[in-house]
N, C-alpha and C positions, 0 to 999 in steps of 0.2 A: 453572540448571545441573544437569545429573544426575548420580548418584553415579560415583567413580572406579570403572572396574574392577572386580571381583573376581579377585585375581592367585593363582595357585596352589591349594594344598588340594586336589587334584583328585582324592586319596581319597576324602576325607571328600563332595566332592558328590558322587560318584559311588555314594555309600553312602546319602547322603540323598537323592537322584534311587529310589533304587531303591527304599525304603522308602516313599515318596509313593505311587510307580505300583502298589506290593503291598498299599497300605492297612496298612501298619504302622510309620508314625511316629507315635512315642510324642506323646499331648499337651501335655506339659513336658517341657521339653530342658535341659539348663546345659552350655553352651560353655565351657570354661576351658582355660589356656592362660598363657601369659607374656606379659607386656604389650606391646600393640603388634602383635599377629603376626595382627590382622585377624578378632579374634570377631564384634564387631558386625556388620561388612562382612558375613562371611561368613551370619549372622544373617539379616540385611537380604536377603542375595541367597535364603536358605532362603524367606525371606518373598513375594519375587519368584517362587519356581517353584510355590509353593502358591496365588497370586493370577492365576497364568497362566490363558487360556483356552484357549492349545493342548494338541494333544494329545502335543506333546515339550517341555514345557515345562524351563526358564524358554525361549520362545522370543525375545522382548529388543523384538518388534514388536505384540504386539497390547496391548488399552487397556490391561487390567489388567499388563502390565509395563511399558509406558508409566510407567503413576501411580507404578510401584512407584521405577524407577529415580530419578522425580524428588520421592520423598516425598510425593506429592498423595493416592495412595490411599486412600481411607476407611475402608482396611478394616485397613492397617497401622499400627500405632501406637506409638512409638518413644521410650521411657523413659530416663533416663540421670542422673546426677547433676547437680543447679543447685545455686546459690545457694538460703540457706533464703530462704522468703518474707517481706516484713516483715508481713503478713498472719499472725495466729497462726494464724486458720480461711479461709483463703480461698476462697472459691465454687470451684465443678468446672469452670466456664468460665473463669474466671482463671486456672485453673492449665494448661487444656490450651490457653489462650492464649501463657500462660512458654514452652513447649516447643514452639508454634507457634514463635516467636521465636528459641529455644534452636535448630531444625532447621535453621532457613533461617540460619542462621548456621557451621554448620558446612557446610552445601549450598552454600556461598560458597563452598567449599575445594575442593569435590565432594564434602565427608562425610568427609575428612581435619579431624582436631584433635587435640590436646595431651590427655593425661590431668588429669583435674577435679583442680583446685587440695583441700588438704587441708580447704576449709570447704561443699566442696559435696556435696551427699547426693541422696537418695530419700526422702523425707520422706513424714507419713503424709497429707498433703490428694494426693499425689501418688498412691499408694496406693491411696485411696478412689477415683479418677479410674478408674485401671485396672480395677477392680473394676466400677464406676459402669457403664466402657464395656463389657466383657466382658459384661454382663448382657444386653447392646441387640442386636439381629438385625443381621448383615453388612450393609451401606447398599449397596453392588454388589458384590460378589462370594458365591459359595458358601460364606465362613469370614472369620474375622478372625485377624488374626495382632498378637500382642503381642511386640516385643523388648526385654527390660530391661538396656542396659547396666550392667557396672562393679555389680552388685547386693548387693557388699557392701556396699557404700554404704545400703542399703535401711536404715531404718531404722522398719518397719511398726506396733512395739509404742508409740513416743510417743504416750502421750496417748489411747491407742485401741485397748485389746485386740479390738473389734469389727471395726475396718481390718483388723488382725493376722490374727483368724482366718479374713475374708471371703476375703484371699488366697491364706492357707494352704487354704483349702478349694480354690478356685479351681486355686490348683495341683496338687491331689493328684484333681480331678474332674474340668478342663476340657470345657464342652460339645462335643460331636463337631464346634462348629463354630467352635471356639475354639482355636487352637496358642500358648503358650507360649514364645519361647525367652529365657533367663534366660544372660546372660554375669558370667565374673569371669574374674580374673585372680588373685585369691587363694582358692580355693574354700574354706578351710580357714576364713576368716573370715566366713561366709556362716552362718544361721543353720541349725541342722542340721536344723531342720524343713523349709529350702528346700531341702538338699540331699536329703534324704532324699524328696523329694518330685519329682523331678526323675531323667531319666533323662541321665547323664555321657556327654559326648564332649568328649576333648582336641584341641584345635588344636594342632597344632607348628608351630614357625617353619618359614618358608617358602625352600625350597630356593635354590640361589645362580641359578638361574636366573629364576625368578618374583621375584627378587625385582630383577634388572637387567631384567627387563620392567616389574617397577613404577616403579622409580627412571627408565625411559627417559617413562613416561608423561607429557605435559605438565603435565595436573594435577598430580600430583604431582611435578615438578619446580619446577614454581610455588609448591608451597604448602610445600616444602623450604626452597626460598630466602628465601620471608616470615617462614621460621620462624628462618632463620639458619644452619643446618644448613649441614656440611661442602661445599665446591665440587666435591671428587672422589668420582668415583664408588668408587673402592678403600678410601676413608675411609668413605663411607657406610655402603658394606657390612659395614665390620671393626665400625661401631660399634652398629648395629643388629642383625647375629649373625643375621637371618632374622625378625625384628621392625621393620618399616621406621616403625611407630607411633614406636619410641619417637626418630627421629629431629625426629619433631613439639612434641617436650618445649620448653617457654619456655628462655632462653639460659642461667640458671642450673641448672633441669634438667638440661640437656640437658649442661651443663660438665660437674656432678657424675655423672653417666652414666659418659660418656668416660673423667673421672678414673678411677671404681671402676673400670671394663673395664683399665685401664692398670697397676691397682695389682695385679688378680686376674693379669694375665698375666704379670707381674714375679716376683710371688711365684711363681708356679709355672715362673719359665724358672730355665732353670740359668745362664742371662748375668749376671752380678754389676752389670754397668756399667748394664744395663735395671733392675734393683731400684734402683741409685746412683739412676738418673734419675726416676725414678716416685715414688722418697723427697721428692728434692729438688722435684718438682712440687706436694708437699701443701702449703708455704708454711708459715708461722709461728705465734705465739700472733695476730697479726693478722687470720689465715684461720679462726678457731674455727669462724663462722657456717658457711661455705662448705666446711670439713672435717665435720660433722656430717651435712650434705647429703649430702657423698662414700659417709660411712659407713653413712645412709640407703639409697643406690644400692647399694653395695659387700651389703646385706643383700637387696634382691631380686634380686642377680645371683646370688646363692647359694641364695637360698631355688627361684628358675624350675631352679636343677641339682639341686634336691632335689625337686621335682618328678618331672623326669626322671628320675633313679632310680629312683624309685619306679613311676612309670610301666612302665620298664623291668623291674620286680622285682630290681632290682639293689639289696641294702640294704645292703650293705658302702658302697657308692658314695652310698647314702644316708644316712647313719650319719655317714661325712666329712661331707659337706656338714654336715649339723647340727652336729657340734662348730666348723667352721667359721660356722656362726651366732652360735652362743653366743659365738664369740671376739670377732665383731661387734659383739654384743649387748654384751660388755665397754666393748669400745674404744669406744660409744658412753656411756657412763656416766662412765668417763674422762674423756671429750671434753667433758663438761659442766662441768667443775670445771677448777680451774687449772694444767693439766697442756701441753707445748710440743705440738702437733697432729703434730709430726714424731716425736719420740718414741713416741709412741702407734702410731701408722702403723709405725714399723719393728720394733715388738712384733708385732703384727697381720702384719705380712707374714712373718713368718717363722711364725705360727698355721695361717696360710694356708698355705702350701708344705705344714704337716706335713699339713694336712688333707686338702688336695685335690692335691695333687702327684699 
């Protein structure tokens, strides 16, 4: 099956389209962005127009976008957080065997999936792999292209300052025939040597239009429904915000998503009876486990607006945001000890109004 679509962004290819044909895309890139709004993808399709052999490239029919579409290319190489190994040192073909497996698994979906559970990384055999391949001559194409999802996740220094600095090098000198591109969604958590070594482009959520072109797609309406995700399409949209990822989240995920979205627009409406409701939604000392998830949610829905402000150079608006963390940051502390989860919640939403109203 080959990858879903690339929906939208049409600045940003149109900016890396241009930078190809001028010979001036940088050889480390960091994609960041809010979760879900299609780095990787967008990643992956960068990697496609650079593996092209026409001359308007990506043009989506000749070999090399063939391979790219359906992950077979040799020349693309596609990183992302697993499970650790039970291997402490596991051989280099073992590991690009996991991620053989790890691909074609997500390639089920068309390259739609869930964000990596909280125990899966970028480890350092994984690392060495990258490094290992980076070193080897393009097997058919003119270049190789590396995408490392989710890279905070990286975790290069276990066990191996040698891993560590092979790829900080790697990144900060890429051979002419080597690209690069490094995605997150939290950049801030990212180590500063990667960042600092990497050349930034934001992804923004995707417009309301690309994104009822993605939601119409079959794949992705398939791999919506597997995942449990909302029947209408007006839910979809309300709950994803131009992020159709994070529609893909597992059932509890995805609950505690929807809840934070419900509690964040409560608190900031002036409707009394929508705050009643949204209260009443958080459940009891019974829900502890499933209200901490919320507050989990309820903290990257504030942190991606703090983002944007800043993005924006708006720092008043980013300023809120951040005391609206800390309030999170609170009620998650709270939330740990033996306090009713509704209480909490109706502290926190009134935090919230004063911050981000």
């Amino acid at each position: 099956m080959p990858l879903i679509d690339l929906y939208g962004h049409d600045e940003i290819k149109a900016l890396l389209k241009e930078s190809v044909a001028g010979g001036k895309l940088p050889g480390s890139l960091l994609f960041h962005g809010a979760q879900g709004v299609g780095k990787q993808r967008l990643a992956l399709w960068l990697g496609q127009l650079l593996l092209c052999s026409n001359q308007d490239p990506p043009c989506g029919k000749c070999q090399g976008c063939e391979y790219a579409k359906t992950l077979t290319h040799p020349d693309l190489h596609w990183y992302f957080p697993i499970p650790r190994p039970k291997d402490a040192d596991p051989a280099l073909a073992d590991v690009v065997d996991d991620y053989q497996e790890a691909i074609a698994e997500r390639l089920g979906n068309g390259g739609l999936y869930a964000a990596p559970a909280g125990n899966e990384g970028i480890f350092v055999a994984t690392v060495r792999a990258i490094v290992q391949q980076a070193s080897l001559a393009p097997a058919m194409a003119a270049r190789k292209v590396f995408v490392i999802g989710d890279a905070e996740r990286m975790v290069p220094q276990e066990g191996s300052e040698q891993a560590a600095n092979a790829f900080l090098k790697l990144l900060e000198e890429p051979s002419a025939k080597t690209t690069i591109i490094v995605t997150s969604s939290e950049p801030g958590a990212l180590l500063p040597t990667v960042r600092s070594r990497t050349v930034s482009i934001r992804v923004p959520p995707l417009d309301d239009n690309a994104m009822r072109s993605f939601l119409a797609d079959p794949l992705a309406a398939a791999a919506l429904d597997k995942a449990g995700a909302p029947k209408s399409t007006v839910e979809r949209l309300s709950i994803a915000s131009g992020a159709p990822g994070i529609l893909l989240a597992d059932e509890a995920r995805g609950k505690a998503i929807r809840t934070a979205r419900r509690l964040i627009d409560a608190a900031v409406s002036p409707n009394e009876s929508a705050r009643y409701a949204a209260l009443m939604g958080v459940g009891s000392s019974g829900a502890r486990g499933a209200f901490s998830d919320t507050l989990d949610a309820i903290l990257i829905l504030v942190g991606e607006r703090m983002r944007a402000a800043l993005h924006e150079s708006d720092e008043a608006r980013a300023l809120r945001a951040s005391r609206a963390a800390d309030a999170v940051a609170r009620a998650r502390t709270q939330a740990d000890g033996n306090v009713n989860p509704q209480l909490i919640a109706a502290r926190l939403m009134r935090e919230l109004a004063s911050s981000l109203a």
